[in-house]
C-alpha positions in Angstrom: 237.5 2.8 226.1 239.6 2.6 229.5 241.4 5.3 230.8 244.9 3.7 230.1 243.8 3.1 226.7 243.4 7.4 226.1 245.8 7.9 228.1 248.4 6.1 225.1 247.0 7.2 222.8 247.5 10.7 223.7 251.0 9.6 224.3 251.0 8.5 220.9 249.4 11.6 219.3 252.1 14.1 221.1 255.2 12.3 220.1 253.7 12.2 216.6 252.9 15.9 216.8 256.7 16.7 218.0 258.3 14.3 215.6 256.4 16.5 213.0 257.5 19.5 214.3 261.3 18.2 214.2 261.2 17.8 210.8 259.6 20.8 210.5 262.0 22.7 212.1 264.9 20.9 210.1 263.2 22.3 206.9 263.6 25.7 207.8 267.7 24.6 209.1 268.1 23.0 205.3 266.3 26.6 204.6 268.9 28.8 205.9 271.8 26.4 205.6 272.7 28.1 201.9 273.0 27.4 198.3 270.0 27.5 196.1 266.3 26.0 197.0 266.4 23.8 193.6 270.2 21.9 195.3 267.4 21.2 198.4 264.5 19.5 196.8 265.1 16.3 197.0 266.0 16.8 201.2 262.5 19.1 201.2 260.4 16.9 199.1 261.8 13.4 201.4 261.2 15.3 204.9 257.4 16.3 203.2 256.8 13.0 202.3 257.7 11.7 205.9 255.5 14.6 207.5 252.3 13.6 205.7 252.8 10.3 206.2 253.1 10.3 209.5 249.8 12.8 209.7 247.8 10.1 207.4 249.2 7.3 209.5 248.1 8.5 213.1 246.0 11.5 213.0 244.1 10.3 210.3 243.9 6.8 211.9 245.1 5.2 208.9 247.4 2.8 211.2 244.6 1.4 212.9 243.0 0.3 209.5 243.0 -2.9 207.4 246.2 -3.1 205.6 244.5 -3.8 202.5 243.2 -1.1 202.7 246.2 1.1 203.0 247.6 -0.8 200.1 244.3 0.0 198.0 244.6 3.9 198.8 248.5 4.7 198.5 248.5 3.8 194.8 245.2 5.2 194.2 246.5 8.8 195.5 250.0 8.1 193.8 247.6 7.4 190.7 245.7 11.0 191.4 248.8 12.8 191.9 250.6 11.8 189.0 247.6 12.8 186.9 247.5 16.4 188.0 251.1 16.2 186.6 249.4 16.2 183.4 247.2 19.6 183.5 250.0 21.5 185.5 252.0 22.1 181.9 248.5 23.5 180.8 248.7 26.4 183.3 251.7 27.7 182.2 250.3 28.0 178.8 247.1 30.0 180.1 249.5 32.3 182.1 250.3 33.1 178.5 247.2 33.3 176.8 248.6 31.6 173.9 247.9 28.3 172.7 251.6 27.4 172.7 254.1 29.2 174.5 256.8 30.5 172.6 
């Protein structure tokens, strides 16, 4: 690897880090702007999405990869995720102790 070659992608790396830490810093704004956290979500849970994706995409080198790849993993983890929707009604029933919650 030639020097101009790490030398981007550091660049690269750093404006991805800063990027992240905008948006991170516009979550806390959206935080403190007022009104309730459940009239934010949608804002919150669009700015998360962005920030992991850009994390997966570069620091995890997923950019760099085959793009069949990337099109094999994304619906695998959106596959993953939306089965530990299933269990997570479970846990409110255990907080319970109680087979059903009244």
């Amino acid at each position: 690897m030639t020097g101009t070659m790490r030398e981007e992608s550091l660049k690269t790396d750093i404006i991805v880090y800063v990027i992240i830490l905008v948006i991170a810093g516009l979550q806390v704004l959206i935080a403190y702007r007022g009104g309730t956290i459940g009239q934010h979500v949608i804002e919150f849970l669009s700015l998360a999405i962005i920030q992991a994706g850009l994390g997966v995409m570069f620091f995890m080198h997923l950019f760099q990869e085959k793009r069949s790849l990337m099109f094999a993993l994304i619906p695998a983890t959106v596959f993953v995720l939306l089965m530990m929707n299933v269990i997570w009604s479970d846990s409110f029933r255990i907080i319970q102790m109680k087979p059903w919650p009244n």
